[in-house]
C-alpha positions as CSV (number, residue, x, y, z in Angstrom):
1,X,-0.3,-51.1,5.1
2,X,-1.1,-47.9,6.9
3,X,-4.8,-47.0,7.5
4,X,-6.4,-44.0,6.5
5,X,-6.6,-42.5,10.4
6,X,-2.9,-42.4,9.5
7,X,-2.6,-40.4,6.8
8,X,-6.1,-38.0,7.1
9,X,-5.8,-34.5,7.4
10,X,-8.0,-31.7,9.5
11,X,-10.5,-30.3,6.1
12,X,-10.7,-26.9,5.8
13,X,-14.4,-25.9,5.2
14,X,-17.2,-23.6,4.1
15,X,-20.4,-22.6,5.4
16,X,-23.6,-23.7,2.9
17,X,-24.8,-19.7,3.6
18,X,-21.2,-18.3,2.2
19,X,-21.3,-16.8,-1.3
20,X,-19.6,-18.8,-4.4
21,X,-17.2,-15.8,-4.8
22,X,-15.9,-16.2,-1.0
23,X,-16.2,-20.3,-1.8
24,X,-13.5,-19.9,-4.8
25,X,-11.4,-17.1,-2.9
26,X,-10.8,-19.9,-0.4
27,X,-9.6,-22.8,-2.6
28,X,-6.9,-20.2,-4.1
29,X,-5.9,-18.4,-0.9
30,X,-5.4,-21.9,0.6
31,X,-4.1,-23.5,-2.6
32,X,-6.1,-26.3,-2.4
33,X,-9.1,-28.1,-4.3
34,X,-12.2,-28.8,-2.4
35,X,-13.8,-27.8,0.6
36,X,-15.5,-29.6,2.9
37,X,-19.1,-27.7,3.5
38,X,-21.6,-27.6,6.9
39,X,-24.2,-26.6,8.1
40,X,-24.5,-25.2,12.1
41,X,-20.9,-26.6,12.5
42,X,-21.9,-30.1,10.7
43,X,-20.6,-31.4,7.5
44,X,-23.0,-32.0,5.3
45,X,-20.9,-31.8,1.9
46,X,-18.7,-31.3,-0.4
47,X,-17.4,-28.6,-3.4
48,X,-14.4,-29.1,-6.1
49,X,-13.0,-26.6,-7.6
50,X,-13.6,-29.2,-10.5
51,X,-17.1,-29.0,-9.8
52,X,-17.8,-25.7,-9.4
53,X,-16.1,-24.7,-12.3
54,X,-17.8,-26.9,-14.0
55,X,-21.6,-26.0,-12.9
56,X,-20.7,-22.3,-13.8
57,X,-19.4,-22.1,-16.9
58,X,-22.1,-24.8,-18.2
59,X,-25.1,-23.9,-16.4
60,X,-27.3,-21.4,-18.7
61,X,-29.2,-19.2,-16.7
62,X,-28.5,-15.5,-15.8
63,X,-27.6,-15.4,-12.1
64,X,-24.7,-14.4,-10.9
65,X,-22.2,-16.5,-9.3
66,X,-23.0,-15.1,-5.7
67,X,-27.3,-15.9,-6.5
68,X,-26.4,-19.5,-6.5
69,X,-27.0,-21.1,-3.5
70,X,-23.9,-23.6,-2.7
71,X,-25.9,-26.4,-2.1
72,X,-26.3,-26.7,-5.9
73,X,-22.8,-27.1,-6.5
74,X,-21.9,-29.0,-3.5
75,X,-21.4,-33.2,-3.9
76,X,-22.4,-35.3,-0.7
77,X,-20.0,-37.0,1.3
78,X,-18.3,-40.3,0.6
79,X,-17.3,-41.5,3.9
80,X,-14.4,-44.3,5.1
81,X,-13.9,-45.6,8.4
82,X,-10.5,-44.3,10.5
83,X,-9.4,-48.3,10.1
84,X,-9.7,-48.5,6.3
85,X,-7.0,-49.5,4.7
86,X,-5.3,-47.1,2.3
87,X,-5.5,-49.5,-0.3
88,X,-8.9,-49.8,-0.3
89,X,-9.4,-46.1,0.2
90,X,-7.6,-45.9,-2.9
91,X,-9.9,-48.3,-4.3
92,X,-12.9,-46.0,-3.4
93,X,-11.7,-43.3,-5.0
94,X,-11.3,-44.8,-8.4
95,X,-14.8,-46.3,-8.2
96,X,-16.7,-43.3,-6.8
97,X,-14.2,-41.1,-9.2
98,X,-13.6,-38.8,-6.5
99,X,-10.7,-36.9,-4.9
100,X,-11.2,-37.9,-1.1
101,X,-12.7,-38.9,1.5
102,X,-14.2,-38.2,4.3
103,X,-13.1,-40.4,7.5
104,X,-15.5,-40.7,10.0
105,X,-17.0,-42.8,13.1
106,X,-20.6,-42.6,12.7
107,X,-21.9,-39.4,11.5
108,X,-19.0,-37.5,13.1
109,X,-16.2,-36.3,10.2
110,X,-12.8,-37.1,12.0
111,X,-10.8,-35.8,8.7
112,X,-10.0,-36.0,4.6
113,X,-8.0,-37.9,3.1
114,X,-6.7,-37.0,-0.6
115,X,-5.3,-38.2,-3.3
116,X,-2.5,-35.6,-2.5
117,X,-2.4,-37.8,0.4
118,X,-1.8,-41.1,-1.6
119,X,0.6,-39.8,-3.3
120,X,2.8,-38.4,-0.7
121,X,1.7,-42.3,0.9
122,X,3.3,-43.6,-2.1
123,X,6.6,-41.4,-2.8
124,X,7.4,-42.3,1.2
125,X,7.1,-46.3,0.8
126,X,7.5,-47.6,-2.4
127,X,10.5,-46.5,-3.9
128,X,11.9,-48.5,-6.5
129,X,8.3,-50.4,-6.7
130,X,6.8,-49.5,-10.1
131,X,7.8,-47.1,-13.1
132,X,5.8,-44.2,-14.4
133,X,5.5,-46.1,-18.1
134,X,3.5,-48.9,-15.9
135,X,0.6,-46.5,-14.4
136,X,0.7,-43.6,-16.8
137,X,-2.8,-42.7,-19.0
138,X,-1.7,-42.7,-22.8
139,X,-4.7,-41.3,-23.5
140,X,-4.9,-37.2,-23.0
141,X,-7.3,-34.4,-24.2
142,X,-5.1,-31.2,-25.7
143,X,-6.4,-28.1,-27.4
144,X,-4.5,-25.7,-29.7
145,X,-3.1,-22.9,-27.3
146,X,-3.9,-20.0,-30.4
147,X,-7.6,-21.4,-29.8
148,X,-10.1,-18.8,-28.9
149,X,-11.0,-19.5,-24.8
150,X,-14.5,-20.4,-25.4
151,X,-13.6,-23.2,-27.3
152,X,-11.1,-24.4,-25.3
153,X,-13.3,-24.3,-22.1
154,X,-16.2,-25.8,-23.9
155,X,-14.2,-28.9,-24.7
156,X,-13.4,-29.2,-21.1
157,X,-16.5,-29.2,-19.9
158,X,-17.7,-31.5,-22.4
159,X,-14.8,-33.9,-20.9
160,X,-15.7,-32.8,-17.6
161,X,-11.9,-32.4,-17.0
162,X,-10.2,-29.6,-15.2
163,X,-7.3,-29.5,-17.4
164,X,-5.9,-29.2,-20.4
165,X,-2.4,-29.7,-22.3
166,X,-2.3,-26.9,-25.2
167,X,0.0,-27.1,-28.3
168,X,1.3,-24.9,-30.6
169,X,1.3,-24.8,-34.4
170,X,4.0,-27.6,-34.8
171,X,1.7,-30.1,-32.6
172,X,4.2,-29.1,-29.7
173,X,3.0,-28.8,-26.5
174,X,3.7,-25.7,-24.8
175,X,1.6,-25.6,-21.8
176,X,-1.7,-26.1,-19.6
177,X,-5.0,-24.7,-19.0
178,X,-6.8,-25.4,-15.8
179,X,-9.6,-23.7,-14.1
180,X,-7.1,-22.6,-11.1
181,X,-5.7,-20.3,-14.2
182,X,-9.2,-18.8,-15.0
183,X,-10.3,-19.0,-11.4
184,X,-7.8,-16.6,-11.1
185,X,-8.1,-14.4,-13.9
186,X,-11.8,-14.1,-12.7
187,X,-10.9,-13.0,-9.3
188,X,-7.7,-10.9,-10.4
189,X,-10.2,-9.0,-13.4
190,X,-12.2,-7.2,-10.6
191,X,-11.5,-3.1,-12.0
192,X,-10.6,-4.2,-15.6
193,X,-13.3,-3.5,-18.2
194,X,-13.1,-6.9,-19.8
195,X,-17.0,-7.2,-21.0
196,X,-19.7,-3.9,-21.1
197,X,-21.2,-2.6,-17.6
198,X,-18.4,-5.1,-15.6
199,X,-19.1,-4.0,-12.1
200,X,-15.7,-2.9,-10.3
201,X,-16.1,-5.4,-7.6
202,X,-15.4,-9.4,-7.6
203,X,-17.0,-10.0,-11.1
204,X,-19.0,-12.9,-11.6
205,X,-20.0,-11.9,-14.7
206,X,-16.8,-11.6,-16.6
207,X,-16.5,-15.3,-15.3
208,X,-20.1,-16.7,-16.3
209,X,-20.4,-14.8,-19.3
210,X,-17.4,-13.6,-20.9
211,X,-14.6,-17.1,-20.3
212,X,-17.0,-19.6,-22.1
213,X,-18.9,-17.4,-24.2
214,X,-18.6,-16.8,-28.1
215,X,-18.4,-13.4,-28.2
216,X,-16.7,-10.7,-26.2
217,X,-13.7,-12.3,-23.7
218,X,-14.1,-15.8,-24.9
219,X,-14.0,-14.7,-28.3
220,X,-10.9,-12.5,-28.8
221,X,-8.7,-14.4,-26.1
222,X,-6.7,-16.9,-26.9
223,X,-6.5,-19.6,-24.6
224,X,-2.4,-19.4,-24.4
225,X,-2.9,-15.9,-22.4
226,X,-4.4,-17.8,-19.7
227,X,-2.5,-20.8,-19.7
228,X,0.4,-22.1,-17.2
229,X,3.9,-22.2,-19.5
230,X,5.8,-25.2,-19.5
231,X,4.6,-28.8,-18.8
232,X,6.6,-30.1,-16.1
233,X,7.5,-33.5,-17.8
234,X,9.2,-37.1,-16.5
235,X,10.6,-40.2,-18.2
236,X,8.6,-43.1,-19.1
237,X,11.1,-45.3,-17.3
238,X,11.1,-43.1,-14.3
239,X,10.6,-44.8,-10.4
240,X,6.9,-43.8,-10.2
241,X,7.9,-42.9,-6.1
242,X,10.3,-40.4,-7.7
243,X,7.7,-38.8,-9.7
244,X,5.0,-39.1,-6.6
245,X,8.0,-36.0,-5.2
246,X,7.8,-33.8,-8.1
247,X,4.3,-33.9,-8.0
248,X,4.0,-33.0,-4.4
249,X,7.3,-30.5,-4.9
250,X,5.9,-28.9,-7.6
251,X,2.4,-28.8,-6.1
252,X,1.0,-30.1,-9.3
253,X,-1.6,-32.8,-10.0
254,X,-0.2,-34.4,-13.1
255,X,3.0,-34.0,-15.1
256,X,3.9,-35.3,-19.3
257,X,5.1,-38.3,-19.5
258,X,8.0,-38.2,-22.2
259,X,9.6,-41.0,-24.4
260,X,13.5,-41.6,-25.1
261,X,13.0,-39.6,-28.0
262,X,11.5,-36.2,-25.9
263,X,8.0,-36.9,-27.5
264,X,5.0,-36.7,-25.2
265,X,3.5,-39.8,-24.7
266,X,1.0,-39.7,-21.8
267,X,0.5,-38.1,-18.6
268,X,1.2,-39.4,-14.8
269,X,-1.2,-37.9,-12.5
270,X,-2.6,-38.3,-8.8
271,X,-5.5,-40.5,-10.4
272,X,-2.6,-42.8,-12.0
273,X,-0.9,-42.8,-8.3
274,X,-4.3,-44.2,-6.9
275,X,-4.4,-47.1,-9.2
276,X,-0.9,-47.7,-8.3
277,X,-2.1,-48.1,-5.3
278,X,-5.3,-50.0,-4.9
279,X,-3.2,-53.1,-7.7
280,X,-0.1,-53.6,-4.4
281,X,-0.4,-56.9,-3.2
């Protein structure tokens, strides 16, 4: 099995100074989700776009997004030697229930490497292996996509997940809400007049105060305005190294899992790829 010098990538990262603002501007411009984070050219952490999504739209006081210093948000570093196996850096991830990982010799990062990075491992040398049915999580949190926003979001952060599969009326699912959507309805809202006294900039507020709260935005919006349409689905009986392409084609983290009778029955993500993973002999 290849080690994880093999398969780590150069991070791109943040300075602990930058504003939050500039922090979730980067993830989207970059389509990507986590930064690494240093100080005088040094790493010294980590941010999620999980993470920070989910410190802002819990946390209760009034600053803005750009008065909270990074270091709040940001995660320390797990770290993996270049010669770890990807197995066990698979392994890690689980345990730690993290994204990646930062490979280093001493306390020098050399590079990340990602579940993204597993999975791509995966779809190149197991085909055949394993089927999606044999990995996939039965078990998945849905909301009602006619649910006002606030709700929605407030039973994701209760989950602490970063998305969500919506259904309609008839129990049908229709589609998915993540904080990538609402990350970018907050940046793409700058001149719109969504809540009182908005400021025409980059508006912080609209996201702190008007996506999770119970009155104004959060209120009146159904969570189906934000959502991405159509959940990109696979077969239960699918080769799980087939399914490790879509994902990476489709740059998505997780697709539905459906049955031989077209019924959702789970959902196959980059988590499930991992456990695939770290059980090879």
């Amino acid at each position: 099995m290849k080690l994880a010098k093999d398969l780590m990538n150069t991070p791109i990262t943040i300075k602990i100074d930058d504003k939050i603002s500039n922090v979730v501007k980067t993830l989207l411009d970059h389509k990507i989700s986590r930064l690494i984070v240093t100080h005088k050219a040094k790493p010294i952490g980590i941010v999620s776009e999980k993470d920070l999504a989910l410190f802002l739209l819990d946390d209760k006081t009034k600053r803005t997004m750009d008065e909270i210093p990074l270091k709040e948000i940001m995660k320390g570093l797990v770290m993996a030697s270049p010669n770890t196996t990807i197995k066990q850096c698979a392994t890690t991830m689980l345990d730690e229930k993290i994204s990646s990982l930062a490979i280093s010799t001493g306390d020098k990062v050399q590079g990340v490497l990602t579940k993204t990075d597993l999975t791509k491992f995966y779809a190149e040398n197991y085909a055949g292996k394993r089927t999606v049915g044999e990995f996939m999580t039965s078990v998945y949190s849905w909301a009602y996509a006619d649910d006002p926003l606030y709700k929605v979001i407030s039973k994701m952060i209760k989950k602490k997940i970063s998305r969500i599969i919506l259904r309609d009326e008839n129990e049908e699912p229709i589609g998915v809400l993540s904080f990538k959507d609402i990350f970018k309805t907050a940046l793409q809202s700058g001149n719109k007049k969504i809540i009182k006294d908005q400021k025409p900039n980059l508006s912080v507020t609209v996201f702190r105060k008007g996506f999770a709260s119970e009155s104004g935005f959060g209120k009146i919006t159904p969570a189906r305005d934000l959502m991405t349409g159509k959940i990109i689905s696979v077969n239960y009986d699918d080769d799980l190294a087939k399914v490790c392409k879509i994902l990476l084609d489709k740059k998505i983290h997780g697709a539905g899992v459906v049955s031989s009778r077209n019924r959702l029955v789970g959902i196959i993500s980059k988590t499930d790829v991992a456990q695939a993973i770290a059980t090879m002999n």
